[in-house]
mmCIF file of the N, C-alpha and C atoms, coordinates in Angstrom:
data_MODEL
# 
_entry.id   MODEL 
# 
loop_
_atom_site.group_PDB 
_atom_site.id 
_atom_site.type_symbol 
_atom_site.label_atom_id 
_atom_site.label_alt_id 
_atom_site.label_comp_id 
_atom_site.label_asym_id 
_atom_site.label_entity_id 
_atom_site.label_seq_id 
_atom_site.pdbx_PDB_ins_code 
_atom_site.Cartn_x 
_atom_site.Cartn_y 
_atom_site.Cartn_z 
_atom_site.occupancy 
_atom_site.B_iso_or_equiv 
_atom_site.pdbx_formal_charge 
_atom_site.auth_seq_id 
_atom_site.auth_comp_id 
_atom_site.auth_asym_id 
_atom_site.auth_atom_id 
_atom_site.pdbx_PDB_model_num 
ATOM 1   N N  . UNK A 1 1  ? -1.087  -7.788  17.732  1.00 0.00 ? 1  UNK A N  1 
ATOM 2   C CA . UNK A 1 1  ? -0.480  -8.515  16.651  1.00 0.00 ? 1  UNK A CA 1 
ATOM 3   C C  . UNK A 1 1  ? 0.176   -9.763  17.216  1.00 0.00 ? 1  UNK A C  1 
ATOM 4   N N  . UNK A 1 2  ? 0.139   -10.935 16.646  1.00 0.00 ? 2  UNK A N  1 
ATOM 5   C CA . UNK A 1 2  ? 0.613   -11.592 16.671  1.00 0.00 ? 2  UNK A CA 1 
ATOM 6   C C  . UNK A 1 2  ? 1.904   -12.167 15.656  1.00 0.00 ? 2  UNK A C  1 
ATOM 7   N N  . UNK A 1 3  ? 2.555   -13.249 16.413  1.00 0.00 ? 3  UNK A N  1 
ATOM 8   C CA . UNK A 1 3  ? 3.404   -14.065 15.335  1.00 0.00 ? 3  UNK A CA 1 
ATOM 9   C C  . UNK A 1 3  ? 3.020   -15.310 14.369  1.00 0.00 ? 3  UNK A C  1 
ATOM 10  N N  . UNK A 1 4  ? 3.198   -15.962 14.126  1.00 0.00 ? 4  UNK A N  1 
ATOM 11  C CA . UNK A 1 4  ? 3.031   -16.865 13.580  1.00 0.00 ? 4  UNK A CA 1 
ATOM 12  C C  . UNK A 1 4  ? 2.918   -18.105 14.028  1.00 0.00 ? 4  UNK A C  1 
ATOM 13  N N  . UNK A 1 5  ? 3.694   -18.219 14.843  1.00 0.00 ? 5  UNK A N  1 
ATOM 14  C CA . UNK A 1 5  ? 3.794   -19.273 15.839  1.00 0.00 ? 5  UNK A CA 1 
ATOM 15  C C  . UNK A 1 5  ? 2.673   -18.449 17.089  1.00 0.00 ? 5  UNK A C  1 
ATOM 16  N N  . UNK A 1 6  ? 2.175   -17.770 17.347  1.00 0.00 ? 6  UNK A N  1 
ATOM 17  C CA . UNK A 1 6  ? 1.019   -17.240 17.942  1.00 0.00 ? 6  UNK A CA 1 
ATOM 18  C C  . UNK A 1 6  ? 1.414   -16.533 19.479  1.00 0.00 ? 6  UNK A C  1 
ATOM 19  N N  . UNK A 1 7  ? 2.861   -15.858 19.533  1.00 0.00 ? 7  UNK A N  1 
ATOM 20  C CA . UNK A 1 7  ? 3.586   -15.815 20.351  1.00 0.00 ? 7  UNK A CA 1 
ATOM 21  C C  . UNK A 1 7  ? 3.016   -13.940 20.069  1.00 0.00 ? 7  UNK A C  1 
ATOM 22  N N  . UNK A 1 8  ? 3.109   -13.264 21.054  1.00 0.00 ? 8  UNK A N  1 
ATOM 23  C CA . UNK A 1 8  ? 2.904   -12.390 20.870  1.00 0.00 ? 8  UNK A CA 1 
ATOM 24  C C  . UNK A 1 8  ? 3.679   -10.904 20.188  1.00 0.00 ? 8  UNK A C  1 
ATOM 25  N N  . UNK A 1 9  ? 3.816   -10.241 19.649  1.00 0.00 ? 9  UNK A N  1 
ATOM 26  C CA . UNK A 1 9  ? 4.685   -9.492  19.241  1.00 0.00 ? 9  UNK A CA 1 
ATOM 27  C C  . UNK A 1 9  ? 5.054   -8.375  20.361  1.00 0.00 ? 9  UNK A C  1 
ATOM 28  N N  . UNK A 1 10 ? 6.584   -8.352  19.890  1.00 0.00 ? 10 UNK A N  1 
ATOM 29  C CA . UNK A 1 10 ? 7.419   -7.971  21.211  1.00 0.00 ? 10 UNK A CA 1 
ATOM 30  C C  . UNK A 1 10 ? 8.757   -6.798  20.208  1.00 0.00 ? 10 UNK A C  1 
ATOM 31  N N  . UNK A 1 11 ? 8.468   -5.452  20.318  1.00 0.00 ? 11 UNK A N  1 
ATOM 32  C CA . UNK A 1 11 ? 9.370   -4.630  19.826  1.00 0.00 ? 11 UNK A CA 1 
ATOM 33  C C  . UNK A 1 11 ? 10.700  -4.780  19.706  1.00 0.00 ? 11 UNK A C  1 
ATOM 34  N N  . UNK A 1 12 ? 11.044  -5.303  20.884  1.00 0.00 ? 12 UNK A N  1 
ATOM 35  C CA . UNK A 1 12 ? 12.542  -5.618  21.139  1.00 0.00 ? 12 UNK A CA 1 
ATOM 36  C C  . UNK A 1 12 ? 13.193  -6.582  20.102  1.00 0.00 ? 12 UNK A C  1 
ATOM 37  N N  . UNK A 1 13 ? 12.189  -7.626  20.122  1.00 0.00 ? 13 UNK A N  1 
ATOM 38  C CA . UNK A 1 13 ? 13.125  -8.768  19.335  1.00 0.00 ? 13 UNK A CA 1 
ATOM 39  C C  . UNK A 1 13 ? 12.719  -8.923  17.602  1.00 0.00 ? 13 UNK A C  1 
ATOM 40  N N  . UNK A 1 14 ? 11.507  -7.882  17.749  1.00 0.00 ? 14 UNK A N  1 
ATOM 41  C CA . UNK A 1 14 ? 10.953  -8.567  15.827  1.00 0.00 ? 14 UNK A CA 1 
ATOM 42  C C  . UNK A 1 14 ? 11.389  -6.633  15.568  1.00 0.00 ? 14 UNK A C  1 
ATOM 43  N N  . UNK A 1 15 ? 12.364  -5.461  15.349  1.00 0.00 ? 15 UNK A N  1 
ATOM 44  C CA . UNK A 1 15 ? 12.440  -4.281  15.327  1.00 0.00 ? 15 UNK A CA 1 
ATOM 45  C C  . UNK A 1 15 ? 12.458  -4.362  14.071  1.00 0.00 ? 15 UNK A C  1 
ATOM 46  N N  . UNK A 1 16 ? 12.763  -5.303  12.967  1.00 0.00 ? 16 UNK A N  1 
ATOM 47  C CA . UNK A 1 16 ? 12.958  -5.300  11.888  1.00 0.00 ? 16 UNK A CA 1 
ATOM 48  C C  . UNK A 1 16 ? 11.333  -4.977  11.005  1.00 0.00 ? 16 UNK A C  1 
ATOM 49  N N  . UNK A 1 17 ? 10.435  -5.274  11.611  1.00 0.00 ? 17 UNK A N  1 
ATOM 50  C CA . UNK A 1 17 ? 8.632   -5.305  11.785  1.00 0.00 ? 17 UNK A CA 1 
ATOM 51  C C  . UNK A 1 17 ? 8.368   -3.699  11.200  1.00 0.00 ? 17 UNK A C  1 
ATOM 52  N N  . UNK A 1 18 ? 9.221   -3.185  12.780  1.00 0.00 ? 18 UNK A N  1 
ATOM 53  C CA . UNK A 1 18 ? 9.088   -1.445  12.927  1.00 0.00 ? 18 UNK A CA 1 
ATOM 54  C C  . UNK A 1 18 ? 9.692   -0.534  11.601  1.00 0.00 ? 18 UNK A C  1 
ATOM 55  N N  . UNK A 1 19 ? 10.801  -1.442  11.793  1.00 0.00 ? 19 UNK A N  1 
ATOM 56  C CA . UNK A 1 19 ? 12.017  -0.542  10.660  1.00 0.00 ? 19 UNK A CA 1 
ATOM 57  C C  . UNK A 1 19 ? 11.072  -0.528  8.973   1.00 0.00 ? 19 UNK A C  1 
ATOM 58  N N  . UNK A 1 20 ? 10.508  -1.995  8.987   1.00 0.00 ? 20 UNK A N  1 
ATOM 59  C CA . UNK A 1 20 ? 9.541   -1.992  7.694   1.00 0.00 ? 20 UNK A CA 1 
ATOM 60  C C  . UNK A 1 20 ? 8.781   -0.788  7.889   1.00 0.00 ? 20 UNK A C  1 
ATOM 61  N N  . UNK A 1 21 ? 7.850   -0.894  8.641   1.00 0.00 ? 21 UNK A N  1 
ATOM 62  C CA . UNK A 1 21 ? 6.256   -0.424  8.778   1.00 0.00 ? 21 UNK A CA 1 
ATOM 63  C C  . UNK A 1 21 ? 6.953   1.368   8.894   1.00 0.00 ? 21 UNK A C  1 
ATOM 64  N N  . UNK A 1 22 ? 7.867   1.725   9.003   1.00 0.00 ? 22 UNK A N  1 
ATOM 65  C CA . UNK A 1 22 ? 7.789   2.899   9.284   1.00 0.00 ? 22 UNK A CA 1 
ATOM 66  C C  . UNK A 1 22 ? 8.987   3.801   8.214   1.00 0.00 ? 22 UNK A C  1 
ATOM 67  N N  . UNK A 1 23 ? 9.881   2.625   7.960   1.00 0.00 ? 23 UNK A N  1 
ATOM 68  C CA . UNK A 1 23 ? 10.609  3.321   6.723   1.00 0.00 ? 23 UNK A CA 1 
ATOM 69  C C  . UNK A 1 23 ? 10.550  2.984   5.557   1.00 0.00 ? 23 UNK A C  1 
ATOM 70  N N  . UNK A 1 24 ? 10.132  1.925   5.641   1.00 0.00 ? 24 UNK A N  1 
ATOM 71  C CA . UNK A 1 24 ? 10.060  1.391   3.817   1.00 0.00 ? 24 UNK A CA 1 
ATOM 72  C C  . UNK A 1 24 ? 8.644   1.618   3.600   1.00 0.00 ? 24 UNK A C  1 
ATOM 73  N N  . UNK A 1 25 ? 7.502   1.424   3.695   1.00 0.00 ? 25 UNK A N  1 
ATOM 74  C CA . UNK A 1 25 ? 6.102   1.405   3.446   1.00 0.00 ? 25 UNK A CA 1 
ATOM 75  C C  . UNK A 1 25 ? 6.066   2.989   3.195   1.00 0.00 ? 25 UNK A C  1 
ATOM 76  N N  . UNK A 1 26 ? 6.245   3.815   4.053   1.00 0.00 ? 26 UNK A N  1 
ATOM 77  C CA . UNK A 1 26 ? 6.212   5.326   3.065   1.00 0.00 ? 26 UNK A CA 1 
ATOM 78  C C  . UNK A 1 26 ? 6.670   5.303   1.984   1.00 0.00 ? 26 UNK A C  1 
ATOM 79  N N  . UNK A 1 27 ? 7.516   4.819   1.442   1.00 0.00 ? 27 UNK A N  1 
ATOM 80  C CA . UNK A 1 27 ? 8.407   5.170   0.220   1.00 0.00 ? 27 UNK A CA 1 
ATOM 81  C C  . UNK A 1 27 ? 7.238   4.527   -0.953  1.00 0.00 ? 27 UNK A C  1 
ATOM 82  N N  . UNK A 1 28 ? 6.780   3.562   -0.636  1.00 0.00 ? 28 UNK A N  1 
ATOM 83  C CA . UNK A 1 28 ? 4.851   2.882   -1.286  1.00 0.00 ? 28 UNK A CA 1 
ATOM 84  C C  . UNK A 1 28 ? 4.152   3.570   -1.476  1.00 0.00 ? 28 UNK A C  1 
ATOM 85  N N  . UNK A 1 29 ? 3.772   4.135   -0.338  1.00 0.00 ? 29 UNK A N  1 
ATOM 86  C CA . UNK A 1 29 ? 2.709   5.479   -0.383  1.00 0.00 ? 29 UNK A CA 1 
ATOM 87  C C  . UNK A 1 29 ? 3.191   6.697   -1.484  1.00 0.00 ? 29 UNK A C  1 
ATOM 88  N N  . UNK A 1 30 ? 4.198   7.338   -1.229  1.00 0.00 ? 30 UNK A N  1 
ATOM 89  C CA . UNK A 1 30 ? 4.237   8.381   -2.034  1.00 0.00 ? 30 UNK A CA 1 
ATOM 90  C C  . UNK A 1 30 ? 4.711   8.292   -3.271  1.00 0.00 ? 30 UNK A C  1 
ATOM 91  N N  . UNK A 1 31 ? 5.274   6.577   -3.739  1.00 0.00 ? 31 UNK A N  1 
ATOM 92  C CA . UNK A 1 31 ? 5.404   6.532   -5.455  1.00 0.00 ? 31 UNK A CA 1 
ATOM 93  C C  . UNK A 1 31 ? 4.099   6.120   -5.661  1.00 0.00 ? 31 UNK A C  1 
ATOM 94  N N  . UNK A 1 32 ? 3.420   5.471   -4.695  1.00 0.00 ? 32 UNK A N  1 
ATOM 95  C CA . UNK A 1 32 ? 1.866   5.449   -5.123  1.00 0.00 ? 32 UNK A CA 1 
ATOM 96  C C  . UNK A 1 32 ? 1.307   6.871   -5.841  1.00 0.00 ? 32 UNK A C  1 
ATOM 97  N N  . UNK A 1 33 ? 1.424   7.956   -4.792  1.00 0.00 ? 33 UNK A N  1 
ATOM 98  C CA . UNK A 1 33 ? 0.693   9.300   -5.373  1.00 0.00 ? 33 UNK A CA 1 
ATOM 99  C C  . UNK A 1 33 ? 1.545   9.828   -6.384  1.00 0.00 ? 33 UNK A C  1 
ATOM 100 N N  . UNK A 1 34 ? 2.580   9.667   -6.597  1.00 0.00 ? 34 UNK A N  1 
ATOM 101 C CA . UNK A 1 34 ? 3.323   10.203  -8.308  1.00 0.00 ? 34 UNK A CA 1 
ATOM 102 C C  . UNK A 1 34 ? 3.226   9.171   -9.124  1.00 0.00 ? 34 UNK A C  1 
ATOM 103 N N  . UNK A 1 35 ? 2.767   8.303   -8.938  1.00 0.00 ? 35 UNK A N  1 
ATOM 104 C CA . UNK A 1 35 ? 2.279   7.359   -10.278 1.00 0.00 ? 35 UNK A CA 1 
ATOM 105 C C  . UNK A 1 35 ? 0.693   7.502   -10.557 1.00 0.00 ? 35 UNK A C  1 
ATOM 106 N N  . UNK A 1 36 ? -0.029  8.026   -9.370  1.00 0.00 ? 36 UNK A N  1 
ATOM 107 C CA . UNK A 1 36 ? -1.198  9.019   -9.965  1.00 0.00 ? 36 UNK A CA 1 
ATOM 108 C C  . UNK A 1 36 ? -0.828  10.343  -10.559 1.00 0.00 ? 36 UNK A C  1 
ATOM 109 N N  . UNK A 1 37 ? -0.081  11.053  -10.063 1.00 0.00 ? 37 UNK A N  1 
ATOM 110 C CA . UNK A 1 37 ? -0.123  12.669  -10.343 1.00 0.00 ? 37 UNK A CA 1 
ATOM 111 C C  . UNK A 1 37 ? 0.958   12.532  -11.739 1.00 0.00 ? 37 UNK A C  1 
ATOM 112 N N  . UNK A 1 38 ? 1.247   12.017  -12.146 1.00 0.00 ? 38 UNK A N  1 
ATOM 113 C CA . UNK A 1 38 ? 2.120   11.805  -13.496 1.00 0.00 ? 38 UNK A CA 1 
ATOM 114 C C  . UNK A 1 38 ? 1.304   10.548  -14.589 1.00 0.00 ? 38 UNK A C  1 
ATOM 115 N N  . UNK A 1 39 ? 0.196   9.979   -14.317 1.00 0.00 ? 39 UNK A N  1 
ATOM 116 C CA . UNK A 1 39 ? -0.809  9.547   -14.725 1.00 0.00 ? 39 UNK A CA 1 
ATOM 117 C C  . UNK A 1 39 ? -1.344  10.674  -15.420 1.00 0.00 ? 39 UNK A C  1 
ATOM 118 N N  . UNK A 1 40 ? -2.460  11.466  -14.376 1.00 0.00 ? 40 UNK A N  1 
ATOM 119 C CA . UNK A 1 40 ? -3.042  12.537  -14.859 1.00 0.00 ? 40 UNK A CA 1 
ATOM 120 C C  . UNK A 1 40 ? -2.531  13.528  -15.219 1.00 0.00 ? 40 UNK A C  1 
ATOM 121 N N  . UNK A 1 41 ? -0.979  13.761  -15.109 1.00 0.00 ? 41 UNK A N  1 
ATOM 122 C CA . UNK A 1 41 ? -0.610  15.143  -15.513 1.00 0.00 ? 41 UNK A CA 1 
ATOM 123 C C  . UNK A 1 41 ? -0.303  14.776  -17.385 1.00 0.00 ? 41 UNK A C  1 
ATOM 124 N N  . UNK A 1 42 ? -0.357  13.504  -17.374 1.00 0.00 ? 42 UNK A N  1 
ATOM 125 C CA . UNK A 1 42 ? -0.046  13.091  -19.127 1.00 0.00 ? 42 UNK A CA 1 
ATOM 126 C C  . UNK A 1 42 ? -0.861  13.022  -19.760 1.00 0.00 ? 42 UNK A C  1 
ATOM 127 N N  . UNK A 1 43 ? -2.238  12.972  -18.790 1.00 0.00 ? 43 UNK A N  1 
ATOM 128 C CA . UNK A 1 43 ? -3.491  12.672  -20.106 1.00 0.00 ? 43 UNK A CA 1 
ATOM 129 C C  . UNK A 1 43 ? -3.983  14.301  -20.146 1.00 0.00 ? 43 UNK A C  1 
ATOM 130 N N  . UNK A 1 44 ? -4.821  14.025  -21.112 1.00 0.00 ? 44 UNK A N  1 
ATOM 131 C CA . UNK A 1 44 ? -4.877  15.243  -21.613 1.00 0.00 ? 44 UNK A CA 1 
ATOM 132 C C  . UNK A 1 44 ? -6.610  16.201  -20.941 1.00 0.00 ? 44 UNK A C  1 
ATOM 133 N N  . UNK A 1 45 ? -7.529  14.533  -21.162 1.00 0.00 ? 45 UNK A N  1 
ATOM 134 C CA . UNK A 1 45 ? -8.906  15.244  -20.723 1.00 0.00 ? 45 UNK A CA 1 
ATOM 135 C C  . UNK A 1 45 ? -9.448  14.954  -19.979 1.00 0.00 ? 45 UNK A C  1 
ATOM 136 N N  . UNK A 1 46 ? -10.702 15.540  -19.219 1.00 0.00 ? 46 UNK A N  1 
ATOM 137 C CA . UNK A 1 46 ? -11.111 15.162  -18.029 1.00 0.00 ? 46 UNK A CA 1 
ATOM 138 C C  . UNK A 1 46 ? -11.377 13.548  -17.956 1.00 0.00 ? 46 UNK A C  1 
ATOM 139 N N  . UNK A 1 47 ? -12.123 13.466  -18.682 1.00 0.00 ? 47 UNK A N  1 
ATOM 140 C CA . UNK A 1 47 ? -12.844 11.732  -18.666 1.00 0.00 ? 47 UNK A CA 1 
ATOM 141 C C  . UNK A 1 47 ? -11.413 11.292  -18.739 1.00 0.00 ? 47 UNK A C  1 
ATOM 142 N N  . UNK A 1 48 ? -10.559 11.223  -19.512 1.00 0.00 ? 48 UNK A N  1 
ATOM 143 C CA . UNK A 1 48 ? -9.209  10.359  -19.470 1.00 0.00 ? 48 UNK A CA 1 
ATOM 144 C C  . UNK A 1 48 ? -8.165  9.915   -18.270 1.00 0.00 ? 48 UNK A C  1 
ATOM 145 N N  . UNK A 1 49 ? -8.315  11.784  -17.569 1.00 0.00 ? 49 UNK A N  1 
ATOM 146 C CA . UNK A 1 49 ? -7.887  11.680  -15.927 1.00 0.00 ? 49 UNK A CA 1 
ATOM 147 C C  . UNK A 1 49 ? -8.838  10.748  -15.453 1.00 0.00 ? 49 UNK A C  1 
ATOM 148 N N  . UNK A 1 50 ? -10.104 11.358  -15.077 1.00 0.00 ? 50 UNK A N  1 
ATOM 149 C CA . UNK A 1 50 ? -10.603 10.434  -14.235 1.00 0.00 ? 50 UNK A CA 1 
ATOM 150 C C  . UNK A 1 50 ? -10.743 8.470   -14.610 1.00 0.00 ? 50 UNK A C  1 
ATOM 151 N N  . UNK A 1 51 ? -10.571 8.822   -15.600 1.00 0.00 ? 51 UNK A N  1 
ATOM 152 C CA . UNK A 1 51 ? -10.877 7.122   -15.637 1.00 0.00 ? 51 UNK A CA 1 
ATOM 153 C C  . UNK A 1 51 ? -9.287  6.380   -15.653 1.00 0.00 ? 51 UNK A C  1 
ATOM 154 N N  . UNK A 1 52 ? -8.425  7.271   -15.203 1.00 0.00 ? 52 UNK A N  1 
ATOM 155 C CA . UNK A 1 52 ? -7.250  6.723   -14.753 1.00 0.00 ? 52 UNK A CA 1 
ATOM 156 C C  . UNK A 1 52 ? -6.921  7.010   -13.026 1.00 0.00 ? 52 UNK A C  1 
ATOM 157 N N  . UNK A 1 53 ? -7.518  7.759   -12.611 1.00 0.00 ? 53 UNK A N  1 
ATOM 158 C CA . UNK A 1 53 ? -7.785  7.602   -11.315 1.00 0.00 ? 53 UNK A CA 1 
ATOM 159 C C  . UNK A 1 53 ? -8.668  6.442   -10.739 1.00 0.00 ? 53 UNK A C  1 
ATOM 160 N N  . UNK A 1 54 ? -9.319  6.365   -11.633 1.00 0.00 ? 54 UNK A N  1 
ATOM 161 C CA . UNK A 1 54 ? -10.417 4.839   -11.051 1.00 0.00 ? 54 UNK A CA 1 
ATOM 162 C C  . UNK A 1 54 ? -9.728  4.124   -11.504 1.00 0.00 ? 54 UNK A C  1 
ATOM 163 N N  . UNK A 1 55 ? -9.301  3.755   -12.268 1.00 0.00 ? 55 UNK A N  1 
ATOM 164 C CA . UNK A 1 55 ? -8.600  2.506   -12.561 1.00 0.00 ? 55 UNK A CA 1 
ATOM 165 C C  . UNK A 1 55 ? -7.127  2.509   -11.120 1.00 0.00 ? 55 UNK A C  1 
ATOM 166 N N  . UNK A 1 56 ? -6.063  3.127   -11.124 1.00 0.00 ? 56 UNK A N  1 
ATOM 167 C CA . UNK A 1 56 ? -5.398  3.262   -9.775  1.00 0.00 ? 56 UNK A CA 1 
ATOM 168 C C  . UNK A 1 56 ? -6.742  2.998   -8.702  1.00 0.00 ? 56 UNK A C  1 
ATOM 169 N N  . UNK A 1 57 ? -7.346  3.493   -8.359  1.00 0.00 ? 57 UNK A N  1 
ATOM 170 C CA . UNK A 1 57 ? -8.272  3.038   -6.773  1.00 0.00 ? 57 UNK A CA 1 
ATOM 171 C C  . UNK A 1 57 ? -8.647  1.981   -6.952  1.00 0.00 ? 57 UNK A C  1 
ATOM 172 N N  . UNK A 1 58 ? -8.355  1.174   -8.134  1.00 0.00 ? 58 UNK A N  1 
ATOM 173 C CA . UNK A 1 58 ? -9.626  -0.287  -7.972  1.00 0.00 ? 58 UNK A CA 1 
ATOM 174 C C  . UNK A 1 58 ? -8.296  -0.842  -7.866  1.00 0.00 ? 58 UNK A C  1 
ATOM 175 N N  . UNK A 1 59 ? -6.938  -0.452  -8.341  1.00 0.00 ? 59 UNK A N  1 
ATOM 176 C CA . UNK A 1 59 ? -5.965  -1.651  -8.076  1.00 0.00 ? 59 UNK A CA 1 
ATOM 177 C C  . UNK A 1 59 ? -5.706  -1.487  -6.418  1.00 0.00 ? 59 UNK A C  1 
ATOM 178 N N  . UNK A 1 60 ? -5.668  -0.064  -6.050  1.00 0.00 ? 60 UNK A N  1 
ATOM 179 C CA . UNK A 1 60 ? -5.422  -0.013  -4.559  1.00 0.00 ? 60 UNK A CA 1 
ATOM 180 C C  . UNK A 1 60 ? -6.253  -0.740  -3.728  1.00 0.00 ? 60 UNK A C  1 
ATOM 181 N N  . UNK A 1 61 ? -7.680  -0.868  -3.865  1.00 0.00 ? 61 UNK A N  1 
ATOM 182 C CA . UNK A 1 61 ? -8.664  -1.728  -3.045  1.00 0.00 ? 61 UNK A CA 1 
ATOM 183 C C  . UNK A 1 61 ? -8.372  -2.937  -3.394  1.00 0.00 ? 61 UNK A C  1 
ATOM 184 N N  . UNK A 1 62 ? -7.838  -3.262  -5.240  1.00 0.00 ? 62 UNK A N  1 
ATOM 185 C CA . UNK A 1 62 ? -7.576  -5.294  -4.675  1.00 0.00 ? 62 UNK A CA 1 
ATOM 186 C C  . UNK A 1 62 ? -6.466  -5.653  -4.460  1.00 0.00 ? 62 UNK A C  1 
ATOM 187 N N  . UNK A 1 63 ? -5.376  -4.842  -4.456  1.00 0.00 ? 63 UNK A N  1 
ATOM 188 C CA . UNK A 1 63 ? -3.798  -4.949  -3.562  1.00 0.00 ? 63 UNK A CA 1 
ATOM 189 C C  . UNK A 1 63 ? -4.250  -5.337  -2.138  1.00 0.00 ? 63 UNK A C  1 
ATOM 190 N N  . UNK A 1 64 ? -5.144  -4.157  -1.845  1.00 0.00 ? 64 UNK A N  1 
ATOM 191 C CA . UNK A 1 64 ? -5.304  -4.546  -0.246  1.00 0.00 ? 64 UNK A CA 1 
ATOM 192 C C  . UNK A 1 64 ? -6.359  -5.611  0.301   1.00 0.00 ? 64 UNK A C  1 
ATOM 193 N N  . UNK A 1 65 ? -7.048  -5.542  -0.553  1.00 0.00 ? 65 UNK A N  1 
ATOM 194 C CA . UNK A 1 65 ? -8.376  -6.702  -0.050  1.00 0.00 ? 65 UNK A CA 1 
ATOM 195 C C  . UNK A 1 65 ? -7.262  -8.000  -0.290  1.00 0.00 ? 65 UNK A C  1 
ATOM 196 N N  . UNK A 1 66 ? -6.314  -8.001  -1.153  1.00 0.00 ? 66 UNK A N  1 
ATOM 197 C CA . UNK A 1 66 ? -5.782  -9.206  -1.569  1.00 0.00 ? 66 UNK A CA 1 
ATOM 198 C C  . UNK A 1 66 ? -4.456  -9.166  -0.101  1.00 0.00 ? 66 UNK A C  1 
ATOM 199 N N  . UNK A 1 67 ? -4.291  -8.504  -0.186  1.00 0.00 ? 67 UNK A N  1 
ATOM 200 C CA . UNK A 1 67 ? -3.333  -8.479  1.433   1.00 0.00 ? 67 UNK A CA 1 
ATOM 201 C C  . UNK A 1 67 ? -3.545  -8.818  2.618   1.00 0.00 ? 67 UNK A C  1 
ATOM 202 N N  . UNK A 1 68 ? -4.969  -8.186  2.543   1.00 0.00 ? 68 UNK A N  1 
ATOM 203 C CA . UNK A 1 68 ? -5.222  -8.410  3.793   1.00 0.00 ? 68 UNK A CA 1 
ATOM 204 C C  . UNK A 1 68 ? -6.338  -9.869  4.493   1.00 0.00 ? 68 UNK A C  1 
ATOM 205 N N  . UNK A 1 69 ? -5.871  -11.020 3.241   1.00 0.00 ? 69 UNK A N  1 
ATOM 206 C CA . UNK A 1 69 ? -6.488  -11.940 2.564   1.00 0.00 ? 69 UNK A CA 1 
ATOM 207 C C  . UNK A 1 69 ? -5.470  -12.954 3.328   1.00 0.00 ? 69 UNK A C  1 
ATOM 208 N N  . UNK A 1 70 ? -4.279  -12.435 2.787   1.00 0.00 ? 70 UNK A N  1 
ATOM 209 C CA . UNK A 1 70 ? -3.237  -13.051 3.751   1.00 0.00 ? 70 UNK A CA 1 
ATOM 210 C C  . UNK A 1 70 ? -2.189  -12.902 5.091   1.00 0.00 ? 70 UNK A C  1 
ATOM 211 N N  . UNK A 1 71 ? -3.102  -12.307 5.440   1.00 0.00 ? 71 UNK A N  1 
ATOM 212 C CA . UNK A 1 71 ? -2.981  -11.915 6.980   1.00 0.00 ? 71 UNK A CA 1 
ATOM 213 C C  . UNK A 1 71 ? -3.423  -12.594 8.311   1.00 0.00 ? 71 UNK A C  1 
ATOM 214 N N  . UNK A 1 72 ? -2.794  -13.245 8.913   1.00 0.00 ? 72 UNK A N  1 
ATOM 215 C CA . UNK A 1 72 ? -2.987  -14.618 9.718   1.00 0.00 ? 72 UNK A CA 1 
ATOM 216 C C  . UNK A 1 72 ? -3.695  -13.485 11.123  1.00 0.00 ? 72 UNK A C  1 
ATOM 217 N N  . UNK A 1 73 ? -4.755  -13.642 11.853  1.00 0.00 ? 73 UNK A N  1 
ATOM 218 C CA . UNK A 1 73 ? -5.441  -13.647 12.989  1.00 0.00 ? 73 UNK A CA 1 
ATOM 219 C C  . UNK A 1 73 ? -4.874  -14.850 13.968  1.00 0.00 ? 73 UNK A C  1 
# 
């Protein structure tokens, strides 16, 4: 990984990086999966679940295709 300025990333001085990536980004993930599992636990029929599960996976693939869109190499 790099910085921005193209300096290399260094634990010591960017920890705030870590503190993200490891305490806040879970808390994403798992209201991610209860905003599926309280999705489907409200609808009533199969086709209704599933086509609210696809709809959640297509926003998850263009959240991330769109993220990772802006992600400097």
């Amino acid at each position: 990984m790099t910085e921005i300025e193209g300096e290399p990333f260094d634990a010591s001085t960017h920890g705030w990086a870590l503190w993200d990536l490891f305490v806040f980004e879970p808390w994403f993930l798992i209201e991610g999966i209860l905003f599926i599992a309280a999705g489907g636990a409200a609808l009533g029929t199969h086709h209704a679940r599933l086509s609210w599960l696809r709809a959640c996976l297509a926003g998850i693939a263009i959240a991330t295709v769109t993220g990772l869109l802006g992600v400097r190499l």
